[in-house]
N, C-alpha and C positions, 0 to 999 in steps of 0.2 A: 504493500500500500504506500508504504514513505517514498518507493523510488517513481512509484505512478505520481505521485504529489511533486515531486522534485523536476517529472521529467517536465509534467503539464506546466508549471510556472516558467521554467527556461525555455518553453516553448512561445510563452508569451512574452518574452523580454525582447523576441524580435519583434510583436506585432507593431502597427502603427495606429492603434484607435487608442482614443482617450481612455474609454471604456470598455472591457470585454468579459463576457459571460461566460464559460465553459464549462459542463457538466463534466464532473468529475464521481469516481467511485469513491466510496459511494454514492447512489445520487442528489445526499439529501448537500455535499458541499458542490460549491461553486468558486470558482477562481476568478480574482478579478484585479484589473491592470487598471493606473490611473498613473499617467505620464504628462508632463507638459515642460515649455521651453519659461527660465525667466528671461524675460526682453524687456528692459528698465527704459522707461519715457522719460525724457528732458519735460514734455509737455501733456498735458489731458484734460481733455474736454466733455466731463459727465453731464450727465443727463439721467434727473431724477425722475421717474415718470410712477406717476402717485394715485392711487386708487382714489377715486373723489364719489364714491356711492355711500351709500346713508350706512352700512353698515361698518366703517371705518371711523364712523365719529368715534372719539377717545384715542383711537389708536395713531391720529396724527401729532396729536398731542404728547404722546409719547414718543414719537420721532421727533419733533418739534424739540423737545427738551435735549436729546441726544445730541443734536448736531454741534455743540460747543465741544465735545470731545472728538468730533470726528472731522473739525478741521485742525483739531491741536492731533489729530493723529493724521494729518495730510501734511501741516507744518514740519512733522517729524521724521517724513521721508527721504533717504539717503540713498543716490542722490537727489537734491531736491526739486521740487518738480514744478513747472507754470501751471498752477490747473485755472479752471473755472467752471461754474456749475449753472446749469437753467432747469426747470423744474417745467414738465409737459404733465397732462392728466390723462388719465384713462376712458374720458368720453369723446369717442367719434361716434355712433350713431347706437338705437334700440331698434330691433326689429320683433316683434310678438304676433303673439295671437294669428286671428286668421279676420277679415273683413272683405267685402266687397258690395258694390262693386268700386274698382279700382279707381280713384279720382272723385268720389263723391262727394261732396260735402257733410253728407249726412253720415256718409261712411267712416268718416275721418272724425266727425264729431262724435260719432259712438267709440272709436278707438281711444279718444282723449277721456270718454267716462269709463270705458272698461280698464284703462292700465293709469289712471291717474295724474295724469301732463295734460300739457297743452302742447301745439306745432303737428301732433302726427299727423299724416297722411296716410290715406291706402296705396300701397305700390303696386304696379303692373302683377307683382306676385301674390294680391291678395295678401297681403299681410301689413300689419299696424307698422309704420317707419316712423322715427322721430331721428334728425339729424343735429347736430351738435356745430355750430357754426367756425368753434375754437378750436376743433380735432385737431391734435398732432402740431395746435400754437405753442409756443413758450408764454409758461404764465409768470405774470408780476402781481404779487399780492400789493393791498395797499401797503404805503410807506416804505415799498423797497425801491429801490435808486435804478434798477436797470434789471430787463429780464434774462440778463446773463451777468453774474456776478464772478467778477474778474479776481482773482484773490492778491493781485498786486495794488490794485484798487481804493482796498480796504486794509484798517487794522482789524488783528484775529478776533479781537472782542466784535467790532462793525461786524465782522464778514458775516460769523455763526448767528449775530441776532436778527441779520436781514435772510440766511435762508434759514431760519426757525420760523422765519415769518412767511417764506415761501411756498414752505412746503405745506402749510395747514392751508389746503385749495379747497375745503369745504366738502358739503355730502350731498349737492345735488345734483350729480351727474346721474352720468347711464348706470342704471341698474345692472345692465353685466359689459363689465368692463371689458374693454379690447386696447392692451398694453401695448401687445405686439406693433398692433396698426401704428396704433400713438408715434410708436417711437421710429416707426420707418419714415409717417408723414414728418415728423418733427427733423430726425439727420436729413431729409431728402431736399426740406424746405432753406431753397436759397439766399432764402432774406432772413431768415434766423441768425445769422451768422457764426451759432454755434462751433461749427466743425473747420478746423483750422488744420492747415496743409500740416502733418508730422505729425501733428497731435495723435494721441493715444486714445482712443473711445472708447470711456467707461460709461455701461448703461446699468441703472439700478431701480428694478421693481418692485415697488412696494403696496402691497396688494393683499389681503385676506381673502381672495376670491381667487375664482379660474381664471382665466383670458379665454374671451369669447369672439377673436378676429376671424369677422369673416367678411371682409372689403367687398366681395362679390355676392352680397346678398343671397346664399343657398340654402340656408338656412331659418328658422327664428328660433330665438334662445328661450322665450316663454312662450307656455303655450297656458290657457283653461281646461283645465278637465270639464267635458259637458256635464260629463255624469255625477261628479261630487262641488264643483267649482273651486275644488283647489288648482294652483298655479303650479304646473310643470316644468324644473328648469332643464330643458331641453340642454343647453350650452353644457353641464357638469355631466348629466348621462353619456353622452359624447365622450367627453374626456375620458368616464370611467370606464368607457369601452364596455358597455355591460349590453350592447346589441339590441339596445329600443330607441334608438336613435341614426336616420339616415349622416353619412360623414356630410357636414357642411364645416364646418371651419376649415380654417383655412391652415395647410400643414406648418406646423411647424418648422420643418424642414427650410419651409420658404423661406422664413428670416433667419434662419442662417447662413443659406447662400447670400440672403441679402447683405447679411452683415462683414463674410468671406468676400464680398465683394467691391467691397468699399475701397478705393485706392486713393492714394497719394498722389501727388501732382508729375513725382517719378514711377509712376505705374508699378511703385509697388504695395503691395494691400496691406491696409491700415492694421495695425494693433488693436487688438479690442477684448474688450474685458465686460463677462457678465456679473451680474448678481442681482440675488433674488432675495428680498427680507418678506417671506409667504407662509402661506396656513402649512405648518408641518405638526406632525405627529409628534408630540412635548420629549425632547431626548435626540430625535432623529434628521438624519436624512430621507425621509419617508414624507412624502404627501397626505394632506390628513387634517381633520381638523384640531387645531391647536387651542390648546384654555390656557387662564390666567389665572392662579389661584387667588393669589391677592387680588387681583379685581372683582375677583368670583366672591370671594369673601366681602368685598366692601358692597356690593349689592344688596346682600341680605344681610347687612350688620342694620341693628336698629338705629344708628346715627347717621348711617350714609344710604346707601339705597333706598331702604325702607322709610327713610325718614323724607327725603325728595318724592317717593311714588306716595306716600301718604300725604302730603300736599297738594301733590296734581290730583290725587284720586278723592278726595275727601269730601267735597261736595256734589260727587258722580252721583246718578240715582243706582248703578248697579258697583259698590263701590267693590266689591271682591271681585269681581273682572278685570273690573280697571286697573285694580291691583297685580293682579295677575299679569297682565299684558305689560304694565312698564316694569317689572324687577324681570319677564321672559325678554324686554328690550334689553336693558341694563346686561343681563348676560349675553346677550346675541353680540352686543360692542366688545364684550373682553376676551370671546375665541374666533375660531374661523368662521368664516361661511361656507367655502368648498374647500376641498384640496387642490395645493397648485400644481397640477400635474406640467400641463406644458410650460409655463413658467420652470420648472425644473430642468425639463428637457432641453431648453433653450442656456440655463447658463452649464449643465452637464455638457452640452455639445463644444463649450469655451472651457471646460474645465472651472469653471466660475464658484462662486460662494452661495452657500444658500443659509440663510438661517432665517427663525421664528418672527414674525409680525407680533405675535402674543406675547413676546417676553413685556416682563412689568420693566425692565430695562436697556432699550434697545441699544447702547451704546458699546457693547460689546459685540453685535453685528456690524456697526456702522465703521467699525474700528477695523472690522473682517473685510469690509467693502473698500474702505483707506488699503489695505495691506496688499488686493490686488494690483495698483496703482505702480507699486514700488515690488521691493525683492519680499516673496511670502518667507513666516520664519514657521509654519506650519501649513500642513495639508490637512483638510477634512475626506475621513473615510467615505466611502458612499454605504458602507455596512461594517458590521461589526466584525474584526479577525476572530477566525476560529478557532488557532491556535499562533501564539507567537513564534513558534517552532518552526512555520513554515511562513513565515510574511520575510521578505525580499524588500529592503528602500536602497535605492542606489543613485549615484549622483554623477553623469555622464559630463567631465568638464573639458570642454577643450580635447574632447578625445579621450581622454584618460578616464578609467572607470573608478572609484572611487564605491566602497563597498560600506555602508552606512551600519555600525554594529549598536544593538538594543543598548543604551547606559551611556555610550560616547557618541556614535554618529546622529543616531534620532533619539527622543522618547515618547513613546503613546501617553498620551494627554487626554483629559475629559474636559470636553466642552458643552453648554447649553444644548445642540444640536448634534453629539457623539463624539466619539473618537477622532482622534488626529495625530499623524507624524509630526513633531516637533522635533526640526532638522538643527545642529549643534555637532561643533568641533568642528573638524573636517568637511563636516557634511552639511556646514551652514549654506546656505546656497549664494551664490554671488552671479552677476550676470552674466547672462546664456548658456550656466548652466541646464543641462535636462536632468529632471527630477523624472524617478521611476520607482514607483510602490505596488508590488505584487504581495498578495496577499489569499486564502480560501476563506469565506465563510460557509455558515450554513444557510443561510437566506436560500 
């Protein structure tokens, strides 16, 4: 069994994917390769593109406070880096339901009492559209100076207090957000002036929901049930791949070529960095819906939740409903709504960072999202090792292989979101190093 384990991992130290699965005997382990090049940027130009649906309230607020540590962890970058940052949201359009006929007025005004807006139309598809006029803009909250904030610009105190104030873009946008779209209209748009020749493209989504891009209208994301009149979200069934759902969104895949294909002004393809702060499974790299104890708890404490819903509710004539309904609000704000699967997919395909939207602290994500920027001094596992016996971290510099041993090269670390190589000695990593971490779980 040990020399089938030893051969299967050196089998994978040639491959070329970020990611790779191979069943192994037994079949309940699995082997899996996680590789990538550090390539340190003089310059970077992120792009925060931010959930702005009603079930994020609270949780901006909690990135909001974070971001004073996560430009004192951009400052702290060696070597250091020109960034600057603009802040996009996650509404380009809704599509629901089913209405006709198409172009009615009367059609259009039954779409605005069935899904609760104003603006929808019925589209040639028979279905509710409501369009978002900002899709894929750079946004400027009030009192910020410029919708790109330049970090040479500003003092570190100025910088983190104008995009604390950026990033809180409110909760009435689209009900299912499309990130993806967001961020393709946003780099693509020429008068943004975001995206500067050399620069380094760091994109970071911040999101408690799925991504529901589907630019080609194939789909709708909500639907009514006739038969109960609860609302179907078509958009998460999809993702879940559970086969009650026709494919409409739009692959994945696509923005990544989109992103692989972004060049430089010398034709050669830009640098780029993903990250994800999304609904994970509390502990992992797993998709999933994420809670917040402490939040969870300030809900139903009788000084904090119970004491605000007993206010709103107090002179309701049904006052144990009303109750009900805002402490089931109050928790709906402090975990997920879906799991982010293709948000995963998308910073897995860059080898990118992904961590919780839920934590009661986000600044230890934000610090993770800084760290892809500059040279990483850890890796997150995508699963847990099975045995340390058989995990492989090596550090490919300059040609030279450099063999990373448990205690001096790496050490396995416990973070919010799992395990991680914490690279050390020898096996610190330094530019254009290739990092390679082979490893079996049982997943």
């Amino acid at each position: 069994m040990r020399s089938l384990v030893y051969a299967t991992l050196s089998a994978l130290l040639c491959a070329c994917q970020s990611y790779v699965a191979v069943p192994v005997q037994p079949a309940t382990l699995v082997a899996v390769a996680q590789h990538s090049r550090v390539k340190v940027a003089n310059k970077a130009d992120i792009l925060l593109v931010v959930d702005d649906s009603y079930s994020m309230s609270g949780k901006q607020e909690r990135l909001s406070a974070a971001l004073q540590n996560f430009t004192a962890a951009l400052d702290q970058l060696q070597p250091p880096v020109d960034y600057q940052v603009a802040v996009t949201t996650t509404s380009v359009d809704e599509r629901f339901g089913a209405c006709g006929p198409p172009g009615d007025p009367n059609a259009a005004a039954k779409c605005d009492s069935d899904w609760g807006a104003t603006g929808f139309s019925c589209d040639s598809g028979y279905a509710c559209l409501r369009s978002f006029a900002n899709a894929g803009k750079l946004y400027q909250a009030s009192g910020v100076p410029a919708v790109i904030l330049r970090r040479r610009d500003y003092s570190a105190t100025q910088f983190a207090s104008y995009l604390a104030a950026a990033v809180k873009v409110g909760v009435d946008g689209a009900r299912q957000p499309q990130g993806m779209e967001a961020m393709k209209l946003a780099l693509t748009d020429p008068a943004s002036g975001l995206v500067r020749d050399g620069a380094k493209i760091v994109v970071a989504f911040l999101s408690d929901a799925e991504d529901c891009s589907d630019p080609a209208h194939r789909g709708v994301s909500l639907v009514i049930d006739p038969k109960t009149g609860n609302v179907i979200d078509k958009c998460a069934q999809e993702s879940a791949g559970d086969g009650s759902s026709l494919p409409s969104l739009e692959p994945v895949a696509t923005y990544v070529n989109f992103l692989r294909n972004l060049k430089n002004s010398d034709g050669n393809a830009k640098e780029v960095e993903i990250a994800t702060l999304v609904s994970l499974s509390n502990g992992t790299q797993d998709p999933g819906l994420c809670s917040n104890p402490a939040c969870d708890a300030e809900c139903d404490s009788a000084t904090g939740g119970r004491a605000r819903c007993d206010q709103r509710c107090g002179q309701a004539p049904t006052y144990q409903i009303c109750m009900n309904d805002c402490l089931a609000e109050c928790h709906m704000f402090c975990g997920g709504e879906s799991p982010s699967r293709r948000y995963l997919e998308l910073a897995f395909a860059f080898e990118g960072v992904a961590a919780n939207i839920c934590s009661d602290d986000a600044s230890p994500a934000l610090a993770r999202v800084a760290a892809v920027i500059g040279i990483p001094k850890q890796v997150l596992l995508r699963a847990r090792p099975q045995s340390l016996d058989t995990m492989f971290v090596r550090v490919n510099r300059g040609g030279q292989i450099v063999d990373c041993a448990l205690g001096q090269g790496f050490d396995l670390v416990q973070t919010s979101e799992g395990q991680a190589v914490k690279f050390q000695g020898s096996c610190a990593l330094q530019p254009d190093d290739l990092w390679d971490v082979r490893y079996l779980t049982s997943r």
